[in-house]
N, C-alpha and C positions, 0 to 999 in steps of 0.2 A: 725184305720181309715177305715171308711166304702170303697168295692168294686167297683171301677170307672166300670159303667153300659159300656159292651159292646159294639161294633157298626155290631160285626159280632161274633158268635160264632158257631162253627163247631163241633159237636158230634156223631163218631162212624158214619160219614158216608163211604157207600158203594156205590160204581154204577156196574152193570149189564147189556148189551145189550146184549138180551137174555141168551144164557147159558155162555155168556164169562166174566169175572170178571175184570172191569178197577182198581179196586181197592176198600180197606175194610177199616174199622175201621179208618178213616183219622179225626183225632180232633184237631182245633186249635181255638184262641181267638185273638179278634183284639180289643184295645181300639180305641180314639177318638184321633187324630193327630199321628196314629202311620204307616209308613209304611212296610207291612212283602210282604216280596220276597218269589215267590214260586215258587222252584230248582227241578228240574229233569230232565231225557233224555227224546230224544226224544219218546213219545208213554207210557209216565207214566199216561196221561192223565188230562195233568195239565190244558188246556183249558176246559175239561169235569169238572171239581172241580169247574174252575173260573165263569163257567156257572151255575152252581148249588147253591153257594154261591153268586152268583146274584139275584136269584132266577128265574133265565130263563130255566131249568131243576130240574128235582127231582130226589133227588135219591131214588137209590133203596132200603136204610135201612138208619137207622141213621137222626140224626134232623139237621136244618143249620135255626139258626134266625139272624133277621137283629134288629139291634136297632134303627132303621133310616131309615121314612118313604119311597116310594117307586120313591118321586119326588125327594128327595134329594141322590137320585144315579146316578152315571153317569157309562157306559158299554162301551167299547172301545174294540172290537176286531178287528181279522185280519183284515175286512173291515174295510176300512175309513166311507162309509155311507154318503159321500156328494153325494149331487146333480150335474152330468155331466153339466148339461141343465142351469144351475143357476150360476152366478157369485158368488165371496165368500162373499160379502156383501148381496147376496137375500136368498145366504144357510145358514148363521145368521140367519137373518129375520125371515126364517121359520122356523127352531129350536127355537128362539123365542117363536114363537105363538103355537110350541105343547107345551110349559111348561107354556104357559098360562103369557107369557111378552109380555110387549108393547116397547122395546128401541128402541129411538131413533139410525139416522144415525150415529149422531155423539161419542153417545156409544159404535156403532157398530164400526166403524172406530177405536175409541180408542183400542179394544179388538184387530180389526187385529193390530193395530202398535205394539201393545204387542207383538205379534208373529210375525212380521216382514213381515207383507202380505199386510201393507196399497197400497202400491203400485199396488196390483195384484185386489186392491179390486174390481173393475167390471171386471175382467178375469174370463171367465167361470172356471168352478170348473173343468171338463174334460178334461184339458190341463196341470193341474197340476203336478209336481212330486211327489214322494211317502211323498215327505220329506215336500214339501209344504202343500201335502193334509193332511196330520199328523199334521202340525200346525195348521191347519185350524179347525180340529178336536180339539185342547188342545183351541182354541179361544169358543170353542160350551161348552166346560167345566168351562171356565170362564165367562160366558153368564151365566151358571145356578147355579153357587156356589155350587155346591153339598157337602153333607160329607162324603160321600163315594164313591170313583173312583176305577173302575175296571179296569187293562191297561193290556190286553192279548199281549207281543211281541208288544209292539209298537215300538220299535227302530227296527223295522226288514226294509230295507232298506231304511233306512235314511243318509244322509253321515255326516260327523263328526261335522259340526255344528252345521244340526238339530239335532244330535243326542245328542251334549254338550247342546242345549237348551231344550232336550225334560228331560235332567235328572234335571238339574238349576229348572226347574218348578214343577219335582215332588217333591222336596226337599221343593220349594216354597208351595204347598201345604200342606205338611204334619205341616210345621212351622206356618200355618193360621187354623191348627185343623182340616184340612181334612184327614181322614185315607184312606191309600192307597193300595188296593192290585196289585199285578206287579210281573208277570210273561215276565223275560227276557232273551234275547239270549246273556248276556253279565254278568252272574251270577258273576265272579271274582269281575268284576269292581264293580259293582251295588249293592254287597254287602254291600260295605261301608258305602252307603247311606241309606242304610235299620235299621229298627231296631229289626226287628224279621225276619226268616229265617223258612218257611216249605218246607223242601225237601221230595218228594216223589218217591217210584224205588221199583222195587220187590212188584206193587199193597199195598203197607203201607206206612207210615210215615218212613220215616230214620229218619229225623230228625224235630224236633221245637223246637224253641229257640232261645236267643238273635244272632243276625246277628256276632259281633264280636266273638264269638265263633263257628262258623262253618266255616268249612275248605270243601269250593267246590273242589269236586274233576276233573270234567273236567268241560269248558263252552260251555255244548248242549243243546238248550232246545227244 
């Protein structure tokens, strides 16, 4: 059987801020509906990786191609990225119109009730909690359908429901063909849900490779 075409593949990359080494030789491969978790401590430099294989950095050696144009990614770091000033129905809107949509309210509306924000929907977005502005964000990823999500620690202060609904929906993703990459503070649990696993420590690869065989040693990220 012919090689199911990549959607990210990572080769013998290195990064460097100037003479200091984050880390060398890091190689992995992600198909199409797969999601790989990527485990390390704190300062292995796994947000500088998921920036790079976004392609929002370069590194310093080594290749990182995307099989999957540049509109169909979605990037979720530590910031949320809503708009204070904007209710969560106008911060739709205009996430909208940079990807070049026109939906409708009642779209819009639909996408918050998905995430359990209809109610909040003309509440400025700057009164939010962490756990709401996070949903609000996973509604901006369902707005653009991408096929490849990038999710730097997004459960990082979220309390247990958003945090039960922020994992239900990467799952929901991966199951609709979108590949996922997911860097978490909650490595144990979240393994389960994964299908491939890169750990990085000591600036290399410890490990890649199917999620049920890696055995996390502590959950820091």
């Amino acid at each position: 059987m012919p090689e199911v075409e990549a959607v990210l593949t990572v080769k013998r990359a290195a990064k460097f801020y100037g003479q200091k080494l984050v880390f060398k030789d890091i190689s992995c491969r992600l198909e199409p509906g797969q999601i790989m978790l990527v485990a390390g401590p704190n300062g292995a430099g796994k947000s500088t990786l998921m920036r790079i294989m976004a392609g929002l950095s370069k590194p310093s050696a080594g290749d990182v191609s995307l099989g999957v144009e540049a509109e169909d990614i979605v990037y979720l770091g530590h910031s949320t990225f809503i708009y204070p000033g904007l209710s969560a129905l106008a911060n739709l809107k205009f996430w909208g119109t940079m990807y070049g949509l026109s939906p409708n309210r009642d779209e819009l509306m639909g996408l918050l009730e998905r995430v359990g924000l209809e109610r909040a929907a003309e509440e400025k977005a700057g009164a939010f909690s962490r756990g709401m502005a996070q949903r609000l964000n996973l509604a901006r990823v369902y707005l653009v359908q991408p096929k490849l999500i990038f999710l730097d620690e997004p459960g990082t202060g979220l309390d247990p429901k958003s945090l039960a609904t922020l994992r239900r929906e990467i799952v929901a993703f991966r199951d609709n063909g979108t590949s996922v990459v997911w860097i978490s503070h909650h490595v144990s649990e979240d393994t389960a849900l994964a299908d491939l696993v890169l750990a990085i420590g000591g600036k290399k690869v410890e490990y890649f490779g199917p999620a049920d065989a890696f055995v996390p040693e502590v959950d820091v990220c």
